[in-house]
C-alpha angles and dihedrals in degrees: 000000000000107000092009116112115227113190138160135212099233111137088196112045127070123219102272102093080069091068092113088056088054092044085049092055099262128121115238138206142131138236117197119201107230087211137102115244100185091160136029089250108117119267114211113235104218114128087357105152112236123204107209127196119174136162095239139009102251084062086042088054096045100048086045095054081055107058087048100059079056092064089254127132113239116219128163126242113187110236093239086062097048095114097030071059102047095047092058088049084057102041080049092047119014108022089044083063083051094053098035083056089051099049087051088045088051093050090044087057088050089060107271122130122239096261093044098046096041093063092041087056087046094038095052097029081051098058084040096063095040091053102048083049105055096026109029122251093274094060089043106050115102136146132083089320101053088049096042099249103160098164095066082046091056092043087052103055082043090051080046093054106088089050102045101180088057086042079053103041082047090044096048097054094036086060097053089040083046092050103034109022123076103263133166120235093012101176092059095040083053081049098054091035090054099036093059088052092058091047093054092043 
């Protein structure tokens, strides 16, 4: 194997679990496709992100030509952050599925049929990522928390309640919208949000 690069596309694991390859005389790294494959249909690779770890730089360099060559773009993840990378690919991919279906399964609750409820959660998901995109997430938050309204907070837990994994999915990402995002009358929106854990608990 002496000369020859082994790597994986693991997004959380580091290179280490190549270790056999490098005692074996290869040189080992691994390039991770920032990119969701839900089917077995082929996913072009242009502008695919790719996160490259590598032990040295020449490997570094020469993966990265590659994926290059492949229409990717090469950037580098430290291989002490490889989980703390891979979690926010799947909070991006994955878990994004998971709160875009919450948030349908919420509006078919309120009424809405599947079809209905399915293009308002597009329509207004849609606006939202263009807009965090071109004009950050503090020029793009709105809604009851931006403007403190800690009453609607409070009706909707209330509304949750009888569906606690929705209420959990809501409260989880109120809390983090609450702590990190620019919001008005923070103390009383943490107390709702606090206050409808404890009544679902």
């Amino acid at each position: 194997m002496r000369g020859q690069i082994v790597a994986h596309s693991s997004g959380a694991l580091a290179v280490d679990v190549l270790e056999p390859a490098r005692r074996a005389g290869a040189k080992i790294a691994s390039a991770h496709p920032g990119m969701t494959f839900p089917t077995r249909r082929v996913v072009p690779l242009q502008g695919v992100m790719f996160g490259i770890e590598a032990r040295g730089p020449s490997v570094r360099r020469e993966l990265s030509a590659l994926v290059l060559r492949l229409g990717g773009v090469p950037f580098t993840v430290k291989p002490e952050a490889k989980a703390l990378y891979h979690a926010a690919g799947v909070m991006a991919s994955p878990l994004l599925v998971s709160a875009l279906t919450a948030a349908t399964e919420t509006a078919r609750l309120a009424g809405l049929d599947e079809k209905t409820a399915a293009k308002w959660v597009r329509s207004l998901t849609g606006a939202t990522v263009a807009n965090v995109f071109a004009k950050g997430p503090q020029s793009s938050f709105s809604g009851p928390f931006a403007r403190g309204d800690a009453a609607t907070i409070t009706l909707h837990l209330e509304a949750l309640a009888e569906h606690p994994i929705l209420a959990d999915v809501y409260r989880s990402l109120a809390h983090h919208a609450v702590c990190a995002l620019p919001v008005k009358n923070r103390r009383a929106l943490l107390k709702a949000v606090e206050s409808g854990a404890r009544t679902l608990k």
